[in-house]
PyMOL commands that place a pseudoatom at each C-alpha (Angstrom):
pseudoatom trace, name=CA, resn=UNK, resi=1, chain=A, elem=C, hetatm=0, pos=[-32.054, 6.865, 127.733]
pseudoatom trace, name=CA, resn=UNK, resi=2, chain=A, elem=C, hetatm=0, pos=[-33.247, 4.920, 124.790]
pseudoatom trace, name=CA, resn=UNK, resi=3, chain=A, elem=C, hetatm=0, pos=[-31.186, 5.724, 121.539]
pseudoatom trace, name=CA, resn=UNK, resi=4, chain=A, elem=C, hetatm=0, pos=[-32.747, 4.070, 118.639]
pseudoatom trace, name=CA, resn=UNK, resi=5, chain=A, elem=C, hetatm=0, pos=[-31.084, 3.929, 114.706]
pseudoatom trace, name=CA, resn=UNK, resi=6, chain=A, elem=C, hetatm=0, pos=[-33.733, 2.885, 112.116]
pseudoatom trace, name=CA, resn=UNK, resi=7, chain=A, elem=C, hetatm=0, pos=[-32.812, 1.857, 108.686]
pseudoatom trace, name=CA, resn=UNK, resi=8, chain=A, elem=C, hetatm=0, pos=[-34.026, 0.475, 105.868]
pseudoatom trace, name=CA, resn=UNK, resi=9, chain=A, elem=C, hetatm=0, pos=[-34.106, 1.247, 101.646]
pseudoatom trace, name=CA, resn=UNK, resi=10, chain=A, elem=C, hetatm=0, pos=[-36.407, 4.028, 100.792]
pseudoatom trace, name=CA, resn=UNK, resi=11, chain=A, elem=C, hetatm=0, pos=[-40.094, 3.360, 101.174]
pseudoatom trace, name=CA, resn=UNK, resi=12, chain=A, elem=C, hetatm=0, pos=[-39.430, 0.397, 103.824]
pseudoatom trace, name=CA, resn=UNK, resi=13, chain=A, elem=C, hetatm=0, pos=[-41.421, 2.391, 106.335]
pseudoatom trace, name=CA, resn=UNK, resi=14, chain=A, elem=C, hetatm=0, pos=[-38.904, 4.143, 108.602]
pseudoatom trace, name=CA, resn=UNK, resi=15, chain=A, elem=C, hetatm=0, pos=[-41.038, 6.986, 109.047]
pseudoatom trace, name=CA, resn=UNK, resi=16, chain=A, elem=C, hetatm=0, pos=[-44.456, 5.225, 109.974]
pseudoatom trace, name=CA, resn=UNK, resi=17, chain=A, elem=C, hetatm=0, pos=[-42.222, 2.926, 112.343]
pseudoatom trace, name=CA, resn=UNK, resi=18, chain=A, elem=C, hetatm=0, pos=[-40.281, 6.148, 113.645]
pseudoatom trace, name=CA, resn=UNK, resi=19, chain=A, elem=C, hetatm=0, pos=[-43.510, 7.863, 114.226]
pseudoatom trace, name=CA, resn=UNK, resi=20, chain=A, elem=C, hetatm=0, pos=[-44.742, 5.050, 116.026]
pseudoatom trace, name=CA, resn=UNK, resi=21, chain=A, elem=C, hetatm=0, pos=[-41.753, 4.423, 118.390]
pseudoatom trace, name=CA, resn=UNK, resi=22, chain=A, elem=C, hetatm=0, pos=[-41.651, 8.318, 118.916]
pseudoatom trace, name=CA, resn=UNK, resi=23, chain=A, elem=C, hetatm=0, pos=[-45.338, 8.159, 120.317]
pseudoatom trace, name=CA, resn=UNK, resi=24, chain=A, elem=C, hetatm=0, pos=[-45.060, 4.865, 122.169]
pseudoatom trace, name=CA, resn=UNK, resi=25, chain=A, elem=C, hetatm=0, pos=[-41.963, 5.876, 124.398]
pseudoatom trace, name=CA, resn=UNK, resi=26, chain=A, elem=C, hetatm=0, pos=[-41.796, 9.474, 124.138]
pseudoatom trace, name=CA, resn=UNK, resi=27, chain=A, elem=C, hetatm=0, pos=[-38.713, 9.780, 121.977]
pseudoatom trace, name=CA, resn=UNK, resi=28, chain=A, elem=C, hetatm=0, pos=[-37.624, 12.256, 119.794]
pseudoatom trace, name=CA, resn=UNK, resi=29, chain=A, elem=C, hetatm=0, pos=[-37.634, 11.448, 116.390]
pseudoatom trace, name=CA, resn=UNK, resi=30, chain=A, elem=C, hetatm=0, pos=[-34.674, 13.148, 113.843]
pseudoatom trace, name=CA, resn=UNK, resi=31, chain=A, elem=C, hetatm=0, pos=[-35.178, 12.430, 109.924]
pseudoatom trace, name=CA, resn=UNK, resi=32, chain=A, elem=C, hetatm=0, pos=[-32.418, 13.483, 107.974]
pseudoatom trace, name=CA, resn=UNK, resi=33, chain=A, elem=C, hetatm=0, pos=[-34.600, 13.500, 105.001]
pseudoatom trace, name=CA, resn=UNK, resi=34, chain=A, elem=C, hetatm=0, pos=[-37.525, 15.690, 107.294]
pseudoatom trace, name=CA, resn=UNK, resi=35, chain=A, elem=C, hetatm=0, pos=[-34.337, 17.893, 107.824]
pseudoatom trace, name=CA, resn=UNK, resi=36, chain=A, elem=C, hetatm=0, pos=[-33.030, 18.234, 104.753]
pseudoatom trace, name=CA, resn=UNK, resi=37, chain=A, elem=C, hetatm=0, pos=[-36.460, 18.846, 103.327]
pseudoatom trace, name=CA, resn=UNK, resi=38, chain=A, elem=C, hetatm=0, pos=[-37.174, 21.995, 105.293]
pseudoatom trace, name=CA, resn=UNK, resi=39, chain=A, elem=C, hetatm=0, pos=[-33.892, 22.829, 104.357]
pseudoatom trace, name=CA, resn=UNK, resi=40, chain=A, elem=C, hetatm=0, pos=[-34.717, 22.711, 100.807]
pseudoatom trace, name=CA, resn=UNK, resi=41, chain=A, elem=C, hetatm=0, pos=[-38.114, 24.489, 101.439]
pseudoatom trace, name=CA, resn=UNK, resi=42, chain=A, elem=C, hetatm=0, pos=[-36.844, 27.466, 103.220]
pseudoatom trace, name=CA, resn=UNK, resi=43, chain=A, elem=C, hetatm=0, pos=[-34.107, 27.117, 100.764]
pseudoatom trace, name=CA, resn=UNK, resi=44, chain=A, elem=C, hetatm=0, pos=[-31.363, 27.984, 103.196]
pseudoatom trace, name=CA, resn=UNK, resi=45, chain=A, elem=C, hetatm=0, pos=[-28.006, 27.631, 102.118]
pseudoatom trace, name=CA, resn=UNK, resi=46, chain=A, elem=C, hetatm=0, pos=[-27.412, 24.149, 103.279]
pseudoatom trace, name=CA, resn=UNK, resi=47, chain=A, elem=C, hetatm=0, pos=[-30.823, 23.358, 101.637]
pseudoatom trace, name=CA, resn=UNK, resi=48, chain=A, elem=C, hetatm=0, pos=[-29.111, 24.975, 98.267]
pseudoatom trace, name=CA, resn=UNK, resi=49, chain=A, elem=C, hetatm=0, pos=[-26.341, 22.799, 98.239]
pseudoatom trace, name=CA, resn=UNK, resi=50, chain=A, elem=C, hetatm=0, pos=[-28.540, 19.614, 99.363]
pseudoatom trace, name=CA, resn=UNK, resi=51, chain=A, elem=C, hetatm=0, pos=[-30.775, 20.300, 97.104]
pseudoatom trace, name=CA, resn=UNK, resi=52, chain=A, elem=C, hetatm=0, pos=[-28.599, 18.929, 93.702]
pseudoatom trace, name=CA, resn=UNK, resi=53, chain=A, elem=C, hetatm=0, pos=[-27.418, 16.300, 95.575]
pseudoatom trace, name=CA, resn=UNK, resi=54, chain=A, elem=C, hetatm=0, pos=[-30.849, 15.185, 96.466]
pseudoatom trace, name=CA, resn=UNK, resi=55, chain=A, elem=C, hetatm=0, pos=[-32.437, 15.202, 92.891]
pseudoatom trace, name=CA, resn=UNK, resi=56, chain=A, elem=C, hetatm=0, pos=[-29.345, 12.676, 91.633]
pseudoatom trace, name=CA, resn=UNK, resi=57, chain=A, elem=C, hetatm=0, pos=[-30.453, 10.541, 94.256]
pseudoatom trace, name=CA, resn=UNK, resi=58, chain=A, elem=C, hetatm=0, pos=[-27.007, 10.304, 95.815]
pseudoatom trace, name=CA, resn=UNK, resi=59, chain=A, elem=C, hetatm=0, pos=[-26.325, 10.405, 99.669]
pseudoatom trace, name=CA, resn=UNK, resi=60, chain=A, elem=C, hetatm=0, pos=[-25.432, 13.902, 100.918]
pseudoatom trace, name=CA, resn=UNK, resi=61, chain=A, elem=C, hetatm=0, pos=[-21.904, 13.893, 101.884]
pseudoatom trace, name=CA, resn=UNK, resi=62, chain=A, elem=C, hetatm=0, pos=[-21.245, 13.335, 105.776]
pseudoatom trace, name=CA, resn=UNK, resi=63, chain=A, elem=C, hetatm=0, pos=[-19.842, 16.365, 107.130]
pseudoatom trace, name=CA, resn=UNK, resi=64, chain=A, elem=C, hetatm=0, pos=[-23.089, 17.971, 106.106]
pseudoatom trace, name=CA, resn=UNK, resi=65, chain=A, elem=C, hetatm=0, pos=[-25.309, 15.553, 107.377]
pseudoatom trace, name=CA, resn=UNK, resi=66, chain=A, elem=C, hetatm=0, pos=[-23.464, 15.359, 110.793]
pseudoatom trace, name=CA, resn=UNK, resi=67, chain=A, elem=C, hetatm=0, pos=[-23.619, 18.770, 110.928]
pseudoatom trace, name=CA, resn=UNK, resi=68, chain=A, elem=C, hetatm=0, pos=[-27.177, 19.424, 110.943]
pseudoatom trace, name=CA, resn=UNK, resi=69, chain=A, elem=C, hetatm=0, pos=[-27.884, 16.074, 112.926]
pseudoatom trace, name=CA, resn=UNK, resi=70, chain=A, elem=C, hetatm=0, pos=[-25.591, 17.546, 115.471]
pseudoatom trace, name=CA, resn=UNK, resi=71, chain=A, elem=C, hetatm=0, pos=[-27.606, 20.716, 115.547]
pseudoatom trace, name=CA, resn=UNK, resi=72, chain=A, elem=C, hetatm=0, pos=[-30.704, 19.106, 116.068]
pseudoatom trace, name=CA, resn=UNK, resi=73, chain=A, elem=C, hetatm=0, pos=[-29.763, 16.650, 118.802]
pseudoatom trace, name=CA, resn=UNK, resi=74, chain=A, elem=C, hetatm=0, pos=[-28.190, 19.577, 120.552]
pseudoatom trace, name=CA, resn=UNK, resi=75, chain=A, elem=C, hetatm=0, pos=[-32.086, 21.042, 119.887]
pseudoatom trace, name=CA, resn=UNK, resi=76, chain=A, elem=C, hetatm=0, pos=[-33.489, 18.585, 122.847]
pseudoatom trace, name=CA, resn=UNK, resi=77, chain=A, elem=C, hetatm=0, pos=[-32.116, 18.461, 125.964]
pseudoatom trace, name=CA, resn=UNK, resi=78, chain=A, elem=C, hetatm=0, pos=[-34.630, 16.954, 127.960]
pseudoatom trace, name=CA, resn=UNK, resi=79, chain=A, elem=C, hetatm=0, pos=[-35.785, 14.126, 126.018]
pseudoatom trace, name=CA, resn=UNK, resi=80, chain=A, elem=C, hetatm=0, pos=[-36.181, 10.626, 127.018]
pseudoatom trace, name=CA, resn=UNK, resi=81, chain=A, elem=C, hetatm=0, pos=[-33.792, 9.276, 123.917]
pseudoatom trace, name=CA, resn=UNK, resi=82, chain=A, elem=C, hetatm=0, pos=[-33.843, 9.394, 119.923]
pseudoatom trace, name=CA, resn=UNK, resi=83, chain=A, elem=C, hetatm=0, pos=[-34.776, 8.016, 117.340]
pseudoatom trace, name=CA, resn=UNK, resi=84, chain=A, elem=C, hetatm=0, pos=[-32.186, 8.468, 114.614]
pseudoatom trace, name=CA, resn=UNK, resi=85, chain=A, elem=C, hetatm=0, pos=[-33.728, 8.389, 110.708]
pseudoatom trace, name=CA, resn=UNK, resi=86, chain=A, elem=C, hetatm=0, pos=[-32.404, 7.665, 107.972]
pseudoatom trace, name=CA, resn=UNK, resi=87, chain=A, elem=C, hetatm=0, pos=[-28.731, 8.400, 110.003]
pseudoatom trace, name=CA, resn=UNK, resi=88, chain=A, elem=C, hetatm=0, pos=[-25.868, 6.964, 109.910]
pseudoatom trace, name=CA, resn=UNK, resi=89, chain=A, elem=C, hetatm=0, pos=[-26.009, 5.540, 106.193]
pseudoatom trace, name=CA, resn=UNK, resi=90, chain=A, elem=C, hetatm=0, pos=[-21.929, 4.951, 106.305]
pseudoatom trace, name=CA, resn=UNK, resi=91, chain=A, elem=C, hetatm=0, pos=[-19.739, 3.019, 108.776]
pseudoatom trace, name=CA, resn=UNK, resi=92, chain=A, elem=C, hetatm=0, pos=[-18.356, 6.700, 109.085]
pseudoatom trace, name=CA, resn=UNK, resi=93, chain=A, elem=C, hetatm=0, pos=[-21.332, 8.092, 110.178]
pseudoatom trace, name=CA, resn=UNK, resi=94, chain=A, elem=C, hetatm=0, pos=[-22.098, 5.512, 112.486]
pseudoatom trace, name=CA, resn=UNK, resi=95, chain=A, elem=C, hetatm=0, pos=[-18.537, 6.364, 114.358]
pseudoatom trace, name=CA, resn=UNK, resi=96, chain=A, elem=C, hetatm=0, pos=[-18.765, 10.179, 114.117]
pseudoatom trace, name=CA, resn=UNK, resi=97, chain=A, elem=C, hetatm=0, pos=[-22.314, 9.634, 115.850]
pseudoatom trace, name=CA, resn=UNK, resi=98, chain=A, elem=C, hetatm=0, pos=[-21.048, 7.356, 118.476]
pseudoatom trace, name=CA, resn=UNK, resi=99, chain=A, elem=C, hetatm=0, pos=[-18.383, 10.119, 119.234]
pseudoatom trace, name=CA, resn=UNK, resi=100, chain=A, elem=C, hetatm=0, pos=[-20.750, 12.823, 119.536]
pseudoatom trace, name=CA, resn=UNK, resi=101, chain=A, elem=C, hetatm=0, pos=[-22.956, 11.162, 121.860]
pseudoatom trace, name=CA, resn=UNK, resi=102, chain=A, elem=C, hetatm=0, pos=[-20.687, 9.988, 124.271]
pseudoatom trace, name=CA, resn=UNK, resi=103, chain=A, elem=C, hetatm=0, pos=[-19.877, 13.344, 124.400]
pseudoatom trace, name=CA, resn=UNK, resi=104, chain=A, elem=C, hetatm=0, pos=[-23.588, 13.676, 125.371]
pseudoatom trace, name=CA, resn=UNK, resi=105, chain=A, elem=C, hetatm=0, pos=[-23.083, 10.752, 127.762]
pseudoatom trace, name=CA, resn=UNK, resi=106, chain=A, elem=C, hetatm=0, pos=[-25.042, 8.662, 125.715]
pseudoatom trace, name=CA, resn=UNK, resi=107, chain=A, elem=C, hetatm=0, pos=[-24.879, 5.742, 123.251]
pseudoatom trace, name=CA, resn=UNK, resi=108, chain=A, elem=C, hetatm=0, pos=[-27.111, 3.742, 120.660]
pseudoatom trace, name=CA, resn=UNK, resi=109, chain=A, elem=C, hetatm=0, pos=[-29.123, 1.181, 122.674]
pseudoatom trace, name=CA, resn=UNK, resi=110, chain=A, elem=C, hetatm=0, pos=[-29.721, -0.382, 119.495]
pseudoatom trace, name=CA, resn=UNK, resi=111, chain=A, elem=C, hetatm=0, pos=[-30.596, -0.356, 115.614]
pseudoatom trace, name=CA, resn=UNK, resi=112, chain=A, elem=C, hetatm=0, pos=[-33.323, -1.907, 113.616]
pseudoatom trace, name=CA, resn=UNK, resi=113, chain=A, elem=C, hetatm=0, pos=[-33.668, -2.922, 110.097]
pseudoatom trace, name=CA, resn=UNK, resi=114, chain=A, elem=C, hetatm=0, pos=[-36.948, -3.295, 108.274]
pseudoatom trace, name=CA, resn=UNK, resi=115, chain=A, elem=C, hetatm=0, pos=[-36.492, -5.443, 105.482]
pseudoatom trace, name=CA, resn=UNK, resi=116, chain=A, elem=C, hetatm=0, pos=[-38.419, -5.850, 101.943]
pseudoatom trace, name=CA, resn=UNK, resi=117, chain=A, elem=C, hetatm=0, pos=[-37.868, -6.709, 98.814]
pseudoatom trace, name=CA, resn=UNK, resi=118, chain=A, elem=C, hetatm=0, pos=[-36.565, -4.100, 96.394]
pseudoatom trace, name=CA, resn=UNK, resi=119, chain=A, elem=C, hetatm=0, pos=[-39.977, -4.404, 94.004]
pseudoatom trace, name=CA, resn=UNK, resi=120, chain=A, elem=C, hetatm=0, pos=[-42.396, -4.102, 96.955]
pseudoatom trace, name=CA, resn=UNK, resi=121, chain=A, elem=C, hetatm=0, pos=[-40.276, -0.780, 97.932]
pseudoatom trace, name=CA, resn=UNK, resi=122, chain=A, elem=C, hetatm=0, pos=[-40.220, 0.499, 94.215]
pseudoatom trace, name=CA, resn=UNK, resi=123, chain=A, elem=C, hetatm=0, pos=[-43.646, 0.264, 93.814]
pseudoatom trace, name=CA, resn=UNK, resi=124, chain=A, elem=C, hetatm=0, pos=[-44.527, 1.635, 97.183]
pseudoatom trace, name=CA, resn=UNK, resi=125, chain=A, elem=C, hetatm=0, pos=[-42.135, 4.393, 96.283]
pseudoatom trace, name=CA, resn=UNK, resi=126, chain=A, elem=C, hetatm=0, pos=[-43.577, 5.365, 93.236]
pseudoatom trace, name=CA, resn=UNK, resi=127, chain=A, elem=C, hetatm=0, pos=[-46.989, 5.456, 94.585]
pseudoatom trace, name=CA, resn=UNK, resi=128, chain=A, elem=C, hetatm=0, pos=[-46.162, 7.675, 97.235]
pseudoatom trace, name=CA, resn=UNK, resi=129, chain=A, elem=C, hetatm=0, pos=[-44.622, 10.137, 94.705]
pseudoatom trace, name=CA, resn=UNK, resi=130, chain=A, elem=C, hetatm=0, pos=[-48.125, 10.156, 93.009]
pseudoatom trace, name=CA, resn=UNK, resi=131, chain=A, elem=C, hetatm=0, pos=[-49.010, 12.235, 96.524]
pseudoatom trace, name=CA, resn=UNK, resi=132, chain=A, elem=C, hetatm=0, pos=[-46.158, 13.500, 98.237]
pseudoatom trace, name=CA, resn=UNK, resi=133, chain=A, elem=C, hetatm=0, pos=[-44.673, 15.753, 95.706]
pseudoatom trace, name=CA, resn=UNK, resi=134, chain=A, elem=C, hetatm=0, pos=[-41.201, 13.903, 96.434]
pseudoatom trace, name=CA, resn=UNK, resi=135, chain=A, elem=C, hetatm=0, pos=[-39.667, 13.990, 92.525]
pseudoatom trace, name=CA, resn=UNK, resi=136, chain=A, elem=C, hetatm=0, pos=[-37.199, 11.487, 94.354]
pseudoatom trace, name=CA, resn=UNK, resi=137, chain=A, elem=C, hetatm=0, pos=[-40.191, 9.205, 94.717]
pseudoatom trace, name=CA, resn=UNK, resi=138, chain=A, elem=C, hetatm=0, pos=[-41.139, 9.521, 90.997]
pseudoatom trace, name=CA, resn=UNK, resi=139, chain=A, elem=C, hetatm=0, pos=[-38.692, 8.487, 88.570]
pseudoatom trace, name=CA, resn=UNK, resi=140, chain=A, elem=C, hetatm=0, pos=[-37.921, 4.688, 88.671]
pseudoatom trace, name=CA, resn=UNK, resi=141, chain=A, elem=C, hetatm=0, pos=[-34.045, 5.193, 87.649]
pseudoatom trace, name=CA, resn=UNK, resi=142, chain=A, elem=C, hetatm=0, pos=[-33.342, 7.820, 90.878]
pseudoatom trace, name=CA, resn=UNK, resi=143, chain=A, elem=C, hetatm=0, pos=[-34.998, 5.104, 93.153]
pseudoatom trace, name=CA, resn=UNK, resi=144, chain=A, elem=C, hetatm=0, pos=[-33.440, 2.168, 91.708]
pseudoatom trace, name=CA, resn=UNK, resi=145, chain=A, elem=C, hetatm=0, pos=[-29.701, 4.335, 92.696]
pseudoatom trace, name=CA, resn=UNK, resi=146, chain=A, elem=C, hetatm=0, pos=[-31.059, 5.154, 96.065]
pseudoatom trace, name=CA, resn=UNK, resi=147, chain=A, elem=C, hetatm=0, pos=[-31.430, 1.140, 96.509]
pseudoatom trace, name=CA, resn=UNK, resi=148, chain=A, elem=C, hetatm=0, pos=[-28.222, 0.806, 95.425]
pseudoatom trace, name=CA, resn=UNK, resi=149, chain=A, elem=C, hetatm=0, pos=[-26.688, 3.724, 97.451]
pseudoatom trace, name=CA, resn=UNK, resi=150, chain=A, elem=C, hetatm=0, pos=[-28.223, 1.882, 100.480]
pseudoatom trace, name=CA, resn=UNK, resi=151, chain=A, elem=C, hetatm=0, pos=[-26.726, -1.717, 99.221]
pseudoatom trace, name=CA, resn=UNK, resi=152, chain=A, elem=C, hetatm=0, pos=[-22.885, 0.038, 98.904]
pseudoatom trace, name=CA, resn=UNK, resi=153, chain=A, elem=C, hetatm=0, pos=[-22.801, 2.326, 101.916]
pseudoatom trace, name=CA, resn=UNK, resi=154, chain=A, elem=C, hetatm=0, pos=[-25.432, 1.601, 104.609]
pseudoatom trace, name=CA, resn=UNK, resi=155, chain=A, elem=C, hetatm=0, pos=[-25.727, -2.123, 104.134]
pseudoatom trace, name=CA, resn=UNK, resi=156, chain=A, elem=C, hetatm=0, pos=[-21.995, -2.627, 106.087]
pseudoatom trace, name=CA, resn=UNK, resi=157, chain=A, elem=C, hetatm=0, pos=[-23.684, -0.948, 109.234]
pseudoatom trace, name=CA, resn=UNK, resi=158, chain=A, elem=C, hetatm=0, pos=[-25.043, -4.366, 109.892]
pseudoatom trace, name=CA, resn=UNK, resi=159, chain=A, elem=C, hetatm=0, pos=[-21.571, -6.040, 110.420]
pseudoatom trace, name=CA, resn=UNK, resi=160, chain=A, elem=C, hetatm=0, pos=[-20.808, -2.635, 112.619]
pseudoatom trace, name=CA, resn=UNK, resi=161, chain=A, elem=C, hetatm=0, pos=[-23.648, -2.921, 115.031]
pseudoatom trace, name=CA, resn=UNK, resi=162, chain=A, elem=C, hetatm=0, pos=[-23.634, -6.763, 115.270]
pseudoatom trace, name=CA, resn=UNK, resi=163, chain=A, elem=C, hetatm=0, pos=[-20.067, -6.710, 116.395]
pseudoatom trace, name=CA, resn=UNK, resi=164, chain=A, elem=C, hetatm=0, pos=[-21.435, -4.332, 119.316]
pseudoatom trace, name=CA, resn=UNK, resi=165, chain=A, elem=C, hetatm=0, pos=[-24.588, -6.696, 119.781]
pseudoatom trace, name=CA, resn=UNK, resi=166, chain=A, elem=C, hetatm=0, pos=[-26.963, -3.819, 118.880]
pseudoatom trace, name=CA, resn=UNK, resi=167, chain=A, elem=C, hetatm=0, pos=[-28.270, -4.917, 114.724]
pseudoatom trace, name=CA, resn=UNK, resi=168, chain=A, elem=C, hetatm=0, pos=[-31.677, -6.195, 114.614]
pseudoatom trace, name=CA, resn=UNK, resi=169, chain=A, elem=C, hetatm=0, pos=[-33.466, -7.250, 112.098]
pseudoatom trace, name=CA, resn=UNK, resi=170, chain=A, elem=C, hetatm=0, pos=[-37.309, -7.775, 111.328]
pseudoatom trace, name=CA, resn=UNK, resi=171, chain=A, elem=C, hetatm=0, pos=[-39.648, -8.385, 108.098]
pseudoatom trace, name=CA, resn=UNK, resi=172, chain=A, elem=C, hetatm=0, pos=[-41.112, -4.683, 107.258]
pseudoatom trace, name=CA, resn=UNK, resi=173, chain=A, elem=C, hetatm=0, pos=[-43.872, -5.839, 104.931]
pseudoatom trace, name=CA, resn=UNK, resi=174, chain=A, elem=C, hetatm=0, pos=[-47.472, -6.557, 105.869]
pseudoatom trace, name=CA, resn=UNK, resi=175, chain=A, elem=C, hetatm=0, pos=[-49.645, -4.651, 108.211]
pseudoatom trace, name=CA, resn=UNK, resi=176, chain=A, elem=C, hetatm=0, pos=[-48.369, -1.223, 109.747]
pseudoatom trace, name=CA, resn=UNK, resi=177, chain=A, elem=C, hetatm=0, pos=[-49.304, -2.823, 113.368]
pseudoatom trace, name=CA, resn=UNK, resi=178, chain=A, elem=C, hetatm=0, pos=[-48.470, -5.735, 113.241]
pseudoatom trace, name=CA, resn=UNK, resi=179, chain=A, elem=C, hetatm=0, pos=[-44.606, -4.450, 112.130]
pseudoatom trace, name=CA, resn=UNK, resi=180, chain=A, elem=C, hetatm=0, pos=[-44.994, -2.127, 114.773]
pseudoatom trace, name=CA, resn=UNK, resi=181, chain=A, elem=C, hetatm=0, pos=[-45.326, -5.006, 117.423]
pseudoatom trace, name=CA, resn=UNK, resi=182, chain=A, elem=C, hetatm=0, pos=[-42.311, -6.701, 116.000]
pseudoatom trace, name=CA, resn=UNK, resi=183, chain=A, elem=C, hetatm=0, pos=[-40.418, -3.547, 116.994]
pseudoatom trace, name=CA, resn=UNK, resi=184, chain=A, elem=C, hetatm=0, pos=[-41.826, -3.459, 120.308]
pseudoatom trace, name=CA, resn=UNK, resi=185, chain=A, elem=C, hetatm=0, pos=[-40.904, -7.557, 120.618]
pseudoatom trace, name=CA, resn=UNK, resi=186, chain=A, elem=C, hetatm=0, pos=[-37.111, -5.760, 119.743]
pseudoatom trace, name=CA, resn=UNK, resi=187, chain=A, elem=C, hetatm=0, pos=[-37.453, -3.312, 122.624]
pseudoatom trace, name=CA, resn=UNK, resi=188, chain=A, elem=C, hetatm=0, pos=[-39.233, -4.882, 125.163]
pseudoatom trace, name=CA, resn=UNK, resi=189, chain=A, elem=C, hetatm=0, pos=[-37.398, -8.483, 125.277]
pseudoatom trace, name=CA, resn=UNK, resi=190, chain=A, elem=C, hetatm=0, pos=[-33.394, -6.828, 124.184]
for i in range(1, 190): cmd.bond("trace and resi %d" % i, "trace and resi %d" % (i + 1))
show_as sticks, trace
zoom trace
C-alpha cells in the first residue's frame, strides 16, 4: 500500500499534485482543508467550531483534525493507499497518524515537500481568492500567518520524517507537469 503525506505553505500546489498522484496510482486522496470545507458548508457542528478558527488563519487544533481524518480513512477500505493533505501539520500529528495506521496495518511510505518562495505563494494565493471564494485566500495579513503557522509547526516534520528516511523534497514552481514528474522521479526510483 502506498501512503503518501504532501506538504507544503498554502498555494504551493498540494492539491493539483494530490490530484495528480490520486489519478496516476489510484490512491485516495484526504484534504483536511476539502474536509473541513464541507464541514463549514453543511455547517455541521464541527464545521461551526472550524469555522472561527479558519477565518484567523490559525491551524485547527489536533484532536479535531485527527478526528475527522480518522473518520475518513476509516471511509475506504479497499483502496490501494492515501494520499494525506494538508495532514499532519505538527510533530504530534505526525505520531497520532503513525499510531492509527499501524493500527490499520499500515505506515507512511513517504512524504513530499513542494517548495517556493513565500512571494510566489502570496501572490498565487491571492489570485486564487479572486475565484475561489476562499476569504482565507484574500486578505494578505491571514496568508502571511498561515506561512508562518506552517514555518512554527509543520516545518519540524522534516527533521521527523528524515530521521525515518521518508522526507523528500522537490522545487514546486514552474510547470504543473513537469512538477508532477519530479514526484513521480520520488516514487518510482525511492
Amino acid at each position: 500500500m502506498l501512503n503518501i503525506v504532501i506538504f507544503g505553505k498554502p498555494g504551493a500546489g498540494k492539491g493539483t499534485q494530490a490530484e495528480f498522484l490520486k489519478s496516476k496510482y489510484n490512491l485516495t486522496h484526504i484534504s483536511t482543508g476539502d474536509l473541513f470545507r464541507h464541514h463549514i458548508v453543511k455547517k455541521t457542528s464541527l464545521g461551526l467550531k472550524v469555522t472561527s478558527i479558519l477565518e484567523n488563519g490559525d491551524l485547527v487544533p489536533d484532536k479535531l483534525t485527527i478526528e475527522i481524518l480518522e473518520n475518513e480513512v476509516k471511509k475506504h477500505k479497499k483502496t490501494n493507499g492515501f494520499i494525506f493533505d494538508g495532514f499532519p501539520r505538527t510533530i504530534n500529528q505526525a505520531k497520532k497518524l503513525d499510531e492509527f495506521l499501524k493500527l490499520l496495518s499500515m505506515k507512511i511510505s513517504f512524504t513530499i515537500a513542494l517548495e517556493a518562495e513565500d512571494e510566489i505563494l502570496l501572490q498565487r494565493l491571492l489570485k486564487r481568492g479572486e475565484t475561489s471564494g476562499r476569504s482565507d485566500d484574500t486578505d494578505k495579513e491571514k496568508i502571511l500567518n498561515r506561512f508562518k503557522e506552517y514555518t512554527d509547526k509543520t516545518f519540524p516534520l522534516k527533521e521527523f520524517y528524515s530521521k525515518q528516511n521518508k522526507f523528500f523534497s522537490i522545487n514546486g514552481v514552474g510547470d504543473i507537469k513537469v512538477i508532477s514528474k519530479r514526484l513521480i522521479s520520488i516514487i518510482e526510483n525511492k
